[in-house]
LOBANU-653115 format. One line per field, with one value per residue (C-alpha): residue number from 1; x, y negated, z; residue in one letter. Coordinates in nm, 2 decimals. Layout:
N
n: NUM | ...
px: X | ...
py: Y | ...
pz: Z | ...
res: A | ...
REM end
This chain:
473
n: 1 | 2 | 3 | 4 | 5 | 6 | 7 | 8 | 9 | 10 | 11 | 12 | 13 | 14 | 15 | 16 | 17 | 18 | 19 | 20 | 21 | 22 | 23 | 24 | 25 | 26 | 27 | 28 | 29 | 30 | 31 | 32 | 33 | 34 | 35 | 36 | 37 | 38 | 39 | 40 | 41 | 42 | 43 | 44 | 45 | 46 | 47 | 48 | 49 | 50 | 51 | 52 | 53 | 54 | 55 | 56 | 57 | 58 | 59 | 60 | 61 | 62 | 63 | 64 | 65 | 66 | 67 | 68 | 69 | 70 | 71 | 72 | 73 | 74 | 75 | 76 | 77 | 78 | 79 | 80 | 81 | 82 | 83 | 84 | 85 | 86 | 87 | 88 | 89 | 90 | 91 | 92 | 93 | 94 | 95 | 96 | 97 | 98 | 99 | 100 | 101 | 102 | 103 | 104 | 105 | 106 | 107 | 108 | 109 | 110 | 111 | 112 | 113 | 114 | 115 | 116 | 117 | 118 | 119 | 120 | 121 | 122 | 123 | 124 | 125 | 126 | 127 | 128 | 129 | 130 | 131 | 132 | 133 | 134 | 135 | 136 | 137 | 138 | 139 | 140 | 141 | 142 | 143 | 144 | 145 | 146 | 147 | 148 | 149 | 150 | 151 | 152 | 153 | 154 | 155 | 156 | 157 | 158 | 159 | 160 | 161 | 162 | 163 | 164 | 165 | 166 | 167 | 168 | 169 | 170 | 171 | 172 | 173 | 174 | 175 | 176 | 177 | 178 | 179 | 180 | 181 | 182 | 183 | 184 | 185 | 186 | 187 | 188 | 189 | 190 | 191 | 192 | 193 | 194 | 195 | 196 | 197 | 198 | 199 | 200 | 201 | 202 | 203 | 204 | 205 | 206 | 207 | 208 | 209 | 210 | 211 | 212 | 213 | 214 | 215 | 216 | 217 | 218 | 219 | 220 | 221 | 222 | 223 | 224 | 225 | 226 | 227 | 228 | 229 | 230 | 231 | 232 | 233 | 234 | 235 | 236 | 237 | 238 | 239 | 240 | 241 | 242 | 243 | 244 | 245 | 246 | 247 | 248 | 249 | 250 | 251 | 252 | 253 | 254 | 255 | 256 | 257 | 258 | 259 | 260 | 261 | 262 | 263 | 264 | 265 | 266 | 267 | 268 | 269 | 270 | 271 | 272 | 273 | 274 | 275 | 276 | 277 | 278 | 279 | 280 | 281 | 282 | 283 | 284 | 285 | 286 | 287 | 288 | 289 | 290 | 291 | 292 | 293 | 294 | 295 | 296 | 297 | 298 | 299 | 300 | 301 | 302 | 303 | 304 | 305 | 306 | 307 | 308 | 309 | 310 | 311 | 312 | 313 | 314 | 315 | 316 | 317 | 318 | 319 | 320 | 321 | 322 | 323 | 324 | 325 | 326 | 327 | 328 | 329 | 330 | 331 | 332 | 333 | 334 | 335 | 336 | 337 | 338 | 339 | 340 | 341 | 342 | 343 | 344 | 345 | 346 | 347 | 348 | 349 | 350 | 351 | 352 | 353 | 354 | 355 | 356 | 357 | 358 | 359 | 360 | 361 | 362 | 363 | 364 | 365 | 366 | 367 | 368 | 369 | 370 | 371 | 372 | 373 | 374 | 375 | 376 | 377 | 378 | 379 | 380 | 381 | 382 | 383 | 384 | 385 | 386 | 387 | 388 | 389 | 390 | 391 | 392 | 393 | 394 | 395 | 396 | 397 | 398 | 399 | 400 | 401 | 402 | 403 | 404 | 405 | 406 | 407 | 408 | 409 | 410 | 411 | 412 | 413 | 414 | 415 | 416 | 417 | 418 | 419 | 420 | 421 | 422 | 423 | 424 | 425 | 426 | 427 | 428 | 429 | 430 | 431 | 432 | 433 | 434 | 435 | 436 | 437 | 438 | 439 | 440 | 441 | 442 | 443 | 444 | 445 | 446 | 447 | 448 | 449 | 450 | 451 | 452 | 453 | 454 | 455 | 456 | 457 | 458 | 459 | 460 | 461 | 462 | 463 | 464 | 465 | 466 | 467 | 468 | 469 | 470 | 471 | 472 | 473
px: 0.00 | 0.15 | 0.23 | 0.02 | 0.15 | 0.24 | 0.00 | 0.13 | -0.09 | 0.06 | -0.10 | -0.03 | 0.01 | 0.27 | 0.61 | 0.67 | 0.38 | 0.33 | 0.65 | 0.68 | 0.36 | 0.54 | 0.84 | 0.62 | 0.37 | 0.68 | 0.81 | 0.43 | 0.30 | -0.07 | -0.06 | -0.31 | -0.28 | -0.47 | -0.54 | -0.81 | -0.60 | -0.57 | -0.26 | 0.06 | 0.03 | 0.08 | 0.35 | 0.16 | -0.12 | -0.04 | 0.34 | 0.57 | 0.46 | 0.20 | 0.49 | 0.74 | 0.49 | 0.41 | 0.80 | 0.86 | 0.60 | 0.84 | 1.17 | 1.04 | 0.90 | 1.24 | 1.40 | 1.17 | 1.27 | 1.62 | 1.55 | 1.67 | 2.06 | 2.01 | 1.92 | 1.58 | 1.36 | 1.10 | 0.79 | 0.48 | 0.21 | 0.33 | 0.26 | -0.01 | -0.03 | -0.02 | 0.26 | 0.55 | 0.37 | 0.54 | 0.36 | 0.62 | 0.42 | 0.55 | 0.46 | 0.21 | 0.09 | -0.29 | -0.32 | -0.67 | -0.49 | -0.13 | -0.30 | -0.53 | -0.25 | -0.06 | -0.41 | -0.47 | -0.10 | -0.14 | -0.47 | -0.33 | 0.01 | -0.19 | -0.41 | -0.11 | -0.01 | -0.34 | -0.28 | 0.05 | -0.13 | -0.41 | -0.13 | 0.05 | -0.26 | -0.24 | -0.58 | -0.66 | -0.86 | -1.00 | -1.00 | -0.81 | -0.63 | -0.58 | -0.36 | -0.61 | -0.31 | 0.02 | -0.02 | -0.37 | -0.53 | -0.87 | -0.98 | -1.26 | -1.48 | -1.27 | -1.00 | -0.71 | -0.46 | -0.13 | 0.25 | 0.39 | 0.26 | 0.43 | 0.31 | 0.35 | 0.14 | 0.34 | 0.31 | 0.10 | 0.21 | 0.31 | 0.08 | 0.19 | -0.02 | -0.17 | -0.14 | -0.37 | -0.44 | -0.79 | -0.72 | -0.82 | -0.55 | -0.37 | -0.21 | -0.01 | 0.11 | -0.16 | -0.38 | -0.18 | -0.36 | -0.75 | -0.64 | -0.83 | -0.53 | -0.11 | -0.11 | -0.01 | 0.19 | 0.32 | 0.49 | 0.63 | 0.72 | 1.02 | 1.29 | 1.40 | 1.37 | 1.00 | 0.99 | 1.29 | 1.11 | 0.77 | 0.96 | 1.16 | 0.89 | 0.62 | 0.86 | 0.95 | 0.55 | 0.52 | 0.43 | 0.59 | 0.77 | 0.90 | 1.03 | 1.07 | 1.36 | 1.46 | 1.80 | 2.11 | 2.04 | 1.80 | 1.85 | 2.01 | 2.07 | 2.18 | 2.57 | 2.66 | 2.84 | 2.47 | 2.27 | 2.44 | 2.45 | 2.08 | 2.02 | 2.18 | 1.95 | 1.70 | 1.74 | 1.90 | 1.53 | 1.36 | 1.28 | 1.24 | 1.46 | 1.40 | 1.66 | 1.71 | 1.26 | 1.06 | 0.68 | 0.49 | 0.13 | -0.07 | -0.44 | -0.66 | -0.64 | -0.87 | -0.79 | -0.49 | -0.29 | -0.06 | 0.22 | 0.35 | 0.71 | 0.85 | 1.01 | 0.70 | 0.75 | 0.44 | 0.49 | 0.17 | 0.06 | -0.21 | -0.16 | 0.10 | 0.21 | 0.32 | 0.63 | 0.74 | 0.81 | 0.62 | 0.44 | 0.38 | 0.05 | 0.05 | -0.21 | -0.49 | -0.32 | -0.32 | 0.01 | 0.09 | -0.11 | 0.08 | 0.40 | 0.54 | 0.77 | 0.70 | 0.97 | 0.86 | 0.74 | 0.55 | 0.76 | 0.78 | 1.13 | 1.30 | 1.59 | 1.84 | 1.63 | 1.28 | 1.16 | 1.01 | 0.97 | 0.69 | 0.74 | 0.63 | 0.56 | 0.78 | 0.75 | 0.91 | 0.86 | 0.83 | 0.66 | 0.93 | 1.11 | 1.42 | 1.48 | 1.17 | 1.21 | 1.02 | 1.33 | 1.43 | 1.08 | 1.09 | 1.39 | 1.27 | 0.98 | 1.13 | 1.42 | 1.15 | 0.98 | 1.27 | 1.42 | 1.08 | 1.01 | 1.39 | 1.53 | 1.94 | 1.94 | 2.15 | 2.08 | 1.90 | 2.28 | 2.18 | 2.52 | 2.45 | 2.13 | 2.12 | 1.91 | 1.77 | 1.60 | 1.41 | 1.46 | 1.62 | 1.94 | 1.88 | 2.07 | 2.17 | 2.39 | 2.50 | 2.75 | 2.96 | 2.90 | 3.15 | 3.03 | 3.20 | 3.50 | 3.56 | 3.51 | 3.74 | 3.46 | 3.56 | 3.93 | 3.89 | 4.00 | 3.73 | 3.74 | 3.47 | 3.44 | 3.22 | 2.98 | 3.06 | 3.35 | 3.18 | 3.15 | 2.79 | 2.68 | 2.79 | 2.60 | 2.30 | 2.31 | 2.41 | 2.63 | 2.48 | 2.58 | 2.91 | 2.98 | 3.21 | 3.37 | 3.45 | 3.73 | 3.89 | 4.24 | 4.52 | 4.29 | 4.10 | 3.79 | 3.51 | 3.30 | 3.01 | 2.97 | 2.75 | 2.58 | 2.41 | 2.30 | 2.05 | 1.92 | 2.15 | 1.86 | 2.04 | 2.37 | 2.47 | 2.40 | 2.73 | 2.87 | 2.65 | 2.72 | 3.12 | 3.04 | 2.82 | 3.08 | 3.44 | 3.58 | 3.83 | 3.89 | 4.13 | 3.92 | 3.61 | 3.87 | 3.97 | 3.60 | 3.53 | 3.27 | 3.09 | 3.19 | 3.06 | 2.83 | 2.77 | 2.87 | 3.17 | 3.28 | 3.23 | 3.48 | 3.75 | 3.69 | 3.84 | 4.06 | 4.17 | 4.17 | 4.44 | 4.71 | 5.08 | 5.25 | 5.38 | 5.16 | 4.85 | 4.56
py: 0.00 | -0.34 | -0.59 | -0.91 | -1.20 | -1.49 | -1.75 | -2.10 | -2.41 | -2.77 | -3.06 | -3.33 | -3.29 | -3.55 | -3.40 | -3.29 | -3.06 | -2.95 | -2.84 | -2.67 | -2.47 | -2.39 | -2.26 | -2.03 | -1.94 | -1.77 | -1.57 | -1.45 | -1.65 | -1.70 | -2.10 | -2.35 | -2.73 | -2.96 | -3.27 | -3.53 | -3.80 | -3.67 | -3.38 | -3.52 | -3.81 | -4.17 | -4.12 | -3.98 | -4.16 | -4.52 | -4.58 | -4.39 | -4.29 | -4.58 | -4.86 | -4.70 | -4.72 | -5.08 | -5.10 | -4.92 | -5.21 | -5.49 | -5.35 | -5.38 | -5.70 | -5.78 | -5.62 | -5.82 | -6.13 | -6.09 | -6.04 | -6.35 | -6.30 | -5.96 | -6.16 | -6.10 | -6.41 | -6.47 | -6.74 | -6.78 | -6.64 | -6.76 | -6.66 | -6.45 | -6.05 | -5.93 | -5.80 | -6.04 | -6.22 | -6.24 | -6.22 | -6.30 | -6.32 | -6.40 | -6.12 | -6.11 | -5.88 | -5.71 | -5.70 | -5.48 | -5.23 | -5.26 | -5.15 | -4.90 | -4.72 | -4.67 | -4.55 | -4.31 | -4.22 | -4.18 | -3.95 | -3.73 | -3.67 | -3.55 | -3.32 | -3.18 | -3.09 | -2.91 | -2.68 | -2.63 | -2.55 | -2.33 | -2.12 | -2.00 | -1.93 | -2.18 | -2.25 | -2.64 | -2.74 | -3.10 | -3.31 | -3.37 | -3.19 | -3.15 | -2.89 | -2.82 | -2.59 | -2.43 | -2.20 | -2.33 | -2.61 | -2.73 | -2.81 | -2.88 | -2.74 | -2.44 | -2.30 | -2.14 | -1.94 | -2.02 | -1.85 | -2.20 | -2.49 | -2.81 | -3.18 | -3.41 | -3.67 | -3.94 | -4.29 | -4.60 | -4.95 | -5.15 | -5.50 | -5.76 | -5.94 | -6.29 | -6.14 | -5.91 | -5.78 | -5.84 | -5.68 | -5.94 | -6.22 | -6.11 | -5.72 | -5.44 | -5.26 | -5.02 | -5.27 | -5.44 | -5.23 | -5.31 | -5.66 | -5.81 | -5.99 | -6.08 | -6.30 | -6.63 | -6.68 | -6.40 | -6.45 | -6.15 | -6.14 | -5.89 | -5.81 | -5.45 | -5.20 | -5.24 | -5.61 | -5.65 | -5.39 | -5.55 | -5.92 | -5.78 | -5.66 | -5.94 | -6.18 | -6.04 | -5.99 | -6.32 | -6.41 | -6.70 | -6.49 | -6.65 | -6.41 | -6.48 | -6.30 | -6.24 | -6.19 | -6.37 | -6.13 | -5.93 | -5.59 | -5.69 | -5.27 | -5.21 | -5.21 | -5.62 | -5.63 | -5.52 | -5.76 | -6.00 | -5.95 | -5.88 | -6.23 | -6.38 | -6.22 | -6.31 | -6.67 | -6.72 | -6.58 | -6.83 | -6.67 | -6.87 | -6.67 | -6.83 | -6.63 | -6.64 | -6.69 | -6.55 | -6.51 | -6.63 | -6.59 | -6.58 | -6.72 | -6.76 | -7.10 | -7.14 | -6.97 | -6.86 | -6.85 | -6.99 | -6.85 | -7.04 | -6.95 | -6.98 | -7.27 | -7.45 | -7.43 | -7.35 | -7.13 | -7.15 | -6.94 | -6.75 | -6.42 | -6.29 | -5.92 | -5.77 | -5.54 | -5.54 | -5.13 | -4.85 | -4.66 | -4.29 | -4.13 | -3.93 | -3.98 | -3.82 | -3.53 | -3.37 | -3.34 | -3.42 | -3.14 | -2.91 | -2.98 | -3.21 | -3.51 | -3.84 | -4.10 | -4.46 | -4.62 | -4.23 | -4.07 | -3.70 | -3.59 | -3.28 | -3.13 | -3.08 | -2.76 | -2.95 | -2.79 | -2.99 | -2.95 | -2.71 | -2.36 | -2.25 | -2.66 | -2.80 | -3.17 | -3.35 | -3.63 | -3.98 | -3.90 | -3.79 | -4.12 | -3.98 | -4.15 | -4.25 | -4.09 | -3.86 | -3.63 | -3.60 | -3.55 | -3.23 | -3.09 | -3.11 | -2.95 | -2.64 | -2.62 | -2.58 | -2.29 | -2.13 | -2.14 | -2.00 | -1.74 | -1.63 | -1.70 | -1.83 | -2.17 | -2.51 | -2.76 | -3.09 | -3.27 | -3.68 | -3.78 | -3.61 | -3.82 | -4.00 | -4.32 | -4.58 | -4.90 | -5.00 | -5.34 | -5.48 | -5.39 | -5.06 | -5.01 | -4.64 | -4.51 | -4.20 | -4.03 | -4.31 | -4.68 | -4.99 | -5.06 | -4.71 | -4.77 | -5.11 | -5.04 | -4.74 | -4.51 | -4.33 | -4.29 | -4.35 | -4.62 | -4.77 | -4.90 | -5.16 | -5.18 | -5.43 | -5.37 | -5.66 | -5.51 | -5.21 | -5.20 | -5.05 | -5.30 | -5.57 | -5.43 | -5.39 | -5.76 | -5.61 | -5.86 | -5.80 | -5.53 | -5.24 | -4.91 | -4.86 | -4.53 | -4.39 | -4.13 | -3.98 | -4.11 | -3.83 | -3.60 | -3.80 | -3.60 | -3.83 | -3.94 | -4.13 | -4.37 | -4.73 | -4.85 | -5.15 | -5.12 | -5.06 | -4.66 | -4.66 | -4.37 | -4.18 | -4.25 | -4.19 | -3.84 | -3.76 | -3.89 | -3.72 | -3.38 | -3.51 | -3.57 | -3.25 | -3.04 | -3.22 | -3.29 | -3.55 | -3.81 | -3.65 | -3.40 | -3.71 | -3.87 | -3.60 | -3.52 | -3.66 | -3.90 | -4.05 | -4.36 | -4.62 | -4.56 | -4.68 | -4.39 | -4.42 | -4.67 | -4.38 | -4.20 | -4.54 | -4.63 | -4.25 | -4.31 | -4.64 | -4.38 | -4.09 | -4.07 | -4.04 | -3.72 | -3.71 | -4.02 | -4.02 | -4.26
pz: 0.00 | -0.09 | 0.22 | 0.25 | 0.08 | 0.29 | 0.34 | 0.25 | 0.32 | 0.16 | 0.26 | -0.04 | -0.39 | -0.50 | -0.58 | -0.21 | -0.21 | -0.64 | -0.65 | -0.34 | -0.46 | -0.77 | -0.62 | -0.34 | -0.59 | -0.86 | -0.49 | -0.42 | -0.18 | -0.15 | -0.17 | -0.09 | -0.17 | 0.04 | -0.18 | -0.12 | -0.38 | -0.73 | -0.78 | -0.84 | -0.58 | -0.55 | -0.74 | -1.03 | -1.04 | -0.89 | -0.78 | -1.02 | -1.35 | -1.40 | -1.27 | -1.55 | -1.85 | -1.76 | -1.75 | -2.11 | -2.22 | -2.08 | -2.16 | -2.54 | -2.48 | -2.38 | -2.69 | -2.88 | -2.71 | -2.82 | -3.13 | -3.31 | -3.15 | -3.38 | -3.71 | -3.74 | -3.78 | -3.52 | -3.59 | -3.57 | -3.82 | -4.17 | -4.56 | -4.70 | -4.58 | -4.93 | -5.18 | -5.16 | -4.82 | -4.50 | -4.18 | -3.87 | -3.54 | -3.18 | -2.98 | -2.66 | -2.45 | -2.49 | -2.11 | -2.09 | -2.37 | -2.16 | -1.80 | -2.02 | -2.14 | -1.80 | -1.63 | -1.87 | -1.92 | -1.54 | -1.55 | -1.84 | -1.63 | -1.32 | -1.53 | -1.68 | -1.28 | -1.21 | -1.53 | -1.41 | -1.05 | -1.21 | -1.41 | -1.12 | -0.94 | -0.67 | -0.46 | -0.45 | -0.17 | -0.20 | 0.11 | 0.38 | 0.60 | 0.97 | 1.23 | 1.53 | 1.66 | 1.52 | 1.21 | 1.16 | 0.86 | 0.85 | 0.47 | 0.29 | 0.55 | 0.58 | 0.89 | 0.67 | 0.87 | 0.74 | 0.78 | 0.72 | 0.64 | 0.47 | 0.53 | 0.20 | 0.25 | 0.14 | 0.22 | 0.16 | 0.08 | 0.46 | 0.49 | 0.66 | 0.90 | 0.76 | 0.34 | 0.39 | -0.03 | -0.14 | -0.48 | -0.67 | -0.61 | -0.36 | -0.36 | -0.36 | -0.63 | -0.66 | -0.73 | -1.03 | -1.29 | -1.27 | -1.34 | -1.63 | -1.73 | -1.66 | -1.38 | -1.51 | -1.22 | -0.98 | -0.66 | -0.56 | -0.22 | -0.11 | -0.32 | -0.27 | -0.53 | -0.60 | -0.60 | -0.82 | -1.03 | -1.08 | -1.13 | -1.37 | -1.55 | -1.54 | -1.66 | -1.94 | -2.05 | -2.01 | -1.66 | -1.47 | -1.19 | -0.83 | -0.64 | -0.24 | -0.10 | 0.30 | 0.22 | 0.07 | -0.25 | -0.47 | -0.37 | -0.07 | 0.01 | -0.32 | -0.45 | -0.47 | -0.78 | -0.98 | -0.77 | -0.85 | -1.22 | -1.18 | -1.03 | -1.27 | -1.51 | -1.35 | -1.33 | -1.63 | -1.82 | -1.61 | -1.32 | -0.94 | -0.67 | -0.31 | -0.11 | 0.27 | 0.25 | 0.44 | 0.38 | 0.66 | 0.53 | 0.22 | 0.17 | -0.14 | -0.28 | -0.55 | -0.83 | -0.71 | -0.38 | -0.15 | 0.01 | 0.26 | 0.42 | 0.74 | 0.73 | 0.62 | 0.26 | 0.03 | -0.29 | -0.54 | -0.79 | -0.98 | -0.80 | -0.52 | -0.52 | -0.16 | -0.19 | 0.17 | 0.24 | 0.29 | 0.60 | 0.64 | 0.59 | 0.90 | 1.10 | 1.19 | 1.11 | 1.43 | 1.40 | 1.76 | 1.86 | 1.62 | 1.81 | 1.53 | 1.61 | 1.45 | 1.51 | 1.63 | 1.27 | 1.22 | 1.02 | 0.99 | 1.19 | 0.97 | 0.96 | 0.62 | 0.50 | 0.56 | 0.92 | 1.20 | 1.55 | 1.52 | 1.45 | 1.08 | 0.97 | 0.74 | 0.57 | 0.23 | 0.07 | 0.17 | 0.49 | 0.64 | 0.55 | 0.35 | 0.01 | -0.08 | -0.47 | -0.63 | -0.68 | -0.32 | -0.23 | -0.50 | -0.37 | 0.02 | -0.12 | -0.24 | -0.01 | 0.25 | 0.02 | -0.02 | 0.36 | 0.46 | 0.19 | 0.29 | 0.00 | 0.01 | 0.04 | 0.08 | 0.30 | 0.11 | 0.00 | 0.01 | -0.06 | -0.44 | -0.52 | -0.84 | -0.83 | -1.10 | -1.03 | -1.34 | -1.39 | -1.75 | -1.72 | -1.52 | -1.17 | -1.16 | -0.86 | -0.72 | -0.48 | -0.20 | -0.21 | -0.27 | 0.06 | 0.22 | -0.01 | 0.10 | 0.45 | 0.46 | 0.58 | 0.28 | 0.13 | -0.25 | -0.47 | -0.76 | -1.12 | -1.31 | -1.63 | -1.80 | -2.06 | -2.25 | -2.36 | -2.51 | -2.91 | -2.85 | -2.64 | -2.87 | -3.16 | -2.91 | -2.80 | -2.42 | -2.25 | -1.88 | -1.64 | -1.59 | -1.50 | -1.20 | -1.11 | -0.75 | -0.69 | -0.41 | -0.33 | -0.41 | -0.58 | -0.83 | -0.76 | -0.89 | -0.55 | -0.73 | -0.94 | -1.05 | -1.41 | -1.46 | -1.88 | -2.03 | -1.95 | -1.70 | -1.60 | -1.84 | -1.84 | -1.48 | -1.55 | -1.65 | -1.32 | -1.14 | -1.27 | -1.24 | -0.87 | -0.80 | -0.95 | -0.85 | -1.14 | -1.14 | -1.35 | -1.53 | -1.65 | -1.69 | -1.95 | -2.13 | -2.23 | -2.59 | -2.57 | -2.90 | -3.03 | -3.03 | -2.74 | -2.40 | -2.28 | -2.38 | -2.13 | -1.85 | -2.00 | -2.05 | -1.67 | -1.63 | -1.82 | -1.58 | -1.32 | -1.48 | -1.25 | -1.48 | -1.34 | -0.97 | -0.90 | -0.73 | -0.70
res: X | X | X | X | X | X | X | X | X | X | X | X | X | X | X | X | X | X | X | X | X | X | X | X | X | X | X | X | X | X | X | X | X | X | X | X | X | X | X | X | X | X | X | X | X | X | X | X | X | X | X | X | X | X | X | X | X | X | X | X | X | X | X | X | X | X | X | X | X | X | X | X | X | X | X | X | X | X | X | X | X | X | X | X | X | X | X | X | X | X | X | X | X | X | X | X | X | X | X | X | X | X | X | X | X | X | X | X | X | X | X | X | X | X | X | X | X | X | X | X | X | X | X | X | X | X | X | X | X | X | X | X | X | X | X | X | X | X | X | X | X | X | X | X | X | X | X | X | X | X | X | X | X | X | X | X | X | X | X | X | X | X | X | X | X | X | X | X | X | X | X | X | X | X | X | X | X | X | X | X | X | X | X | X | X | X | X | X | X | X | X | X | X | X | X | X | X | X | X | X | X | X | X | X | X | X | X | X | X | X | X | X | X | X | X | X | X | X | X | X | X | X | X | X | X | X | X | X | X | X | X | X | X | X | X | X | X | X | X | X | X | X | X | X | X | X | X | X | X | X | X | X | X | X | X | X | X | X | X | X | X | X | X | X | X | X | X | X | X | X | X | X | X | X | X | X | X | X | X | X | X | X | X | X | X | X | X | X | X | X | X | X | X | X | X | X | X | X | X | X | X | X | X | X | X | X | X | X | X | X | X | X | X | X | X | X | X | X | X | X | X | X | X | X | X | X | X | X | X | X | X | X | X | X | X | X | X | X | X | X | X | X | X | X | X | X | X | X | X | X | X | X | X | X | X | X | X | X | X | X | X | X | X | X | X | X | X | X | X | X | X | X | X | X | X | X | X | X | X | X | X | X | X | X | X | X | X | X | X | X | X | X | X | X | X | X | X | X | X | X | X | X | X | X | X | X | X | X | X | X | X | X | X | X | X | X | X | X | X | X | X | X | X | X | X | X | X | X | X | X | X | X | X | X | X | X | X | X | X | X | X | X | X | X | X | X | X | X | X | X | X | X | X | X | X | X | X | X | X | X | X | X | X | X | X | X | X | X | X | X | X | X | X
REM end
């Protein structure tokens, strides 16, 4: 007779919890996802994937926007549209069709999620769910006995007293897309990743963008060199960057609002957009009464292979407060599957995390910081290259951003690495798999790269790096 199969309860869909059920559904677990959202999460469906679409929009926008430095003649609509006619057109933004696209780009990805689901035979539960007691879920109007059980219930976006969002004029980013149009005028207050993001973006569709930073800098936890070319950016494409501001409050005005800062400045404009962090959905869980520690803000305390204080409950994803990216949140996911299934497994390595803020140019990083460098916390010695001086880039009309190379000092093993270029997203995937695997940057610059590309400036910076024989870095 054939042994049970283990009963696996997930509450969440997003990353965290999908691709956990895919990994315990392939080892034969009897899997239940607990999902009261839409499957494939926040991320899916309002943070992630629609936030990226409205950025493929602006990215072109901003293409198009440099088109003249390329020789292509930009006017307004002249000459007749038939043989022999020209018709050259500024371009604009169809804002209903723009925030159309990235809902339903949004909706198709999630469906495609549930088919995966439905394939491997994974139970979907809609609601949400609760632990009464260790080992137990309730559902959907149902008590499901569960071996283990993983918490993925991601996060929601933090409010701050006095700018409370109304969705209309005043909000977060889930709320951007049932505009009916671009905000004229968007203040976005916070600049961390997802306010550098969303400024980035809305100026380049056209939108008049001040951005209100706390800090000396944009990005004020990201490496300095690419926040400060980013800034530049900014401001040199017309953007308003109040740094060392702090938002006080923000109120209606009108037709529009008012954002007034601590020091008693008042910042107006047609719509304000609160990127100020995130908090964990995790309560009203019953996770307390599970035996699961929460730390002070109510985030989910794990360990490196996803477990929590409470026997058989593991959590992933951004409710746990580590990394907030949809990758990490993946990997926690099925780390957790795998340790509790028994499979081998490695604890989650966050020094090997590849990450990409999507502004124009992208800001892609991955393995040790300048900052560790600098500070000696880690003994390795660093190279910058600009783009500027890249034949590709030239051709491209690129004259913004770098890629900077990290090694370890004697051995030349490659430690990490930062690009700011255009798909940087893409590029720093060759320094990741040079970090994940040790190469050094001998090895990096004796690999042929294409030429002219802008990858080929990863392989010059290693090539900045070789040691001559008997030396070392």
């Amino acid at each position: 007779m054939s042994q049970p199969r283990e009963r696996i309860v997930i509450l969440g869909g997003g990353p965290g919890g999908y691709e956990a059920a895919l990994v315990a559904a392939q080892l034969g677990a009897r899997v239940t996802v607990v999902d009261g959202d839409g499957l494939g999460g926040a991320c899916v469906l309002t943070d992630c994937v629609p936030s990226k679409t409205l950025i493929a929009t602006s990215t072109t926008m901003s293409v198009v926007h440099g088109a003249e430095d390329l020789g292509i003649r930009m006017g307004r609509l002249t000459g007749g549209g038939g043989p022999g006619g020209l018709r050259h057109r500024v371009a604009s933004v169809d804002a209903p069709r723009l925030y159309a696209r990235v809902k339903a780009l949004a909706k198709a990805q999630s469906a495609d999620v549930a088919l995966r689901l439905a394939a491997e035979g994974v139970e979907i539960v809609e609601g949400r769910g609760r632990l009464p007691g260790p080992g137990v879920v309730l559902a959907g109007g149902q008590r499901i006995e569960a071996g283990s059980v993983l918490i993925a219930t991601g996060a929601l976006p933090r409010v701050l007293p006095g700018a409370e969002p109304d969705g209309e004029r005043i909000l977060t980013w889930r709320q951007l897309y049932d505009l009916p149009e671009l905000p004229p005028a968007l203040v976005v207050v916070g600049s961390g990743v997802t306010g550098a993001e969303f400024a980035s973006a809305y100026q380049a569709l056209g939108s008049q963008v001040t951005l209100v930073s706390s800090r000396d800098r944009v990005l004020p936890h990201e490496d300095a060199d690419a926040a400060v070319v980013l800034e530049d950016v900014f401001r040199r494409r017309g953007m308003t960057v109040l740094s060392r501001s702090r938002a006080a409050a923000v109120k209606r005005s009108g037709d529009g609002v008012l954002v007034t800062l601590e020091d008693g400045r008042a910042v107006r404009g047609s719509h304000c957009l609160l990127t100020v962090g995130m908090v964990p959905a995790t309560r009203e869980l019953g996770l307390a009464e599970a035996g699961v520690t929460l730390d002070g803000q109510g985030f989910v305390q794990v360990d490196r292979v996803s477990r929590t204080t409470a026997q058989g409950v593991y959590a992933a994803g951004d409710c746990t407060g580590v990394l907030m990216l949809a990758s990490v949140a993946a990997m926690q996911g099925r780390i957790a599957m795998w340790h509790t299934l028994g499979e081998a497994v490695q604890p989650i390595r966050l020094d090997r995390v590849a990450a990409t803020i999507f502004t124009d140019p992208e800001i892609a990083t991955v393995g040790v910081t300048a900052a560790a460098v600098e500070s000696g916390a880690v003994d390795a010695t660093a190279v910058k290259l600009p783009l500027s001086t890249n034949a590709r880039a030239k051709m491209q009309g690129f004259r913004d951003g770098f890629v900077k190379l990290f090694a370890r000092r004697g051995t030349g093993i490659v430690l990490g690495g930062v690009v700011v270029a255009p798909r940087a997203s893409e590029l720093i995937l060759a320094v990741s798999l040079a970090a994940e695997q040790s190469l050094t940057v001998d090895q990096m610059a004796h690999t042929f790269a294409v030429y002219p590309s802008l990858s080929g400036s990863l392989t010059e910076a290693a090539r900045k790096m070789m040691r001559p024989a008997g030396d070392t870095l």
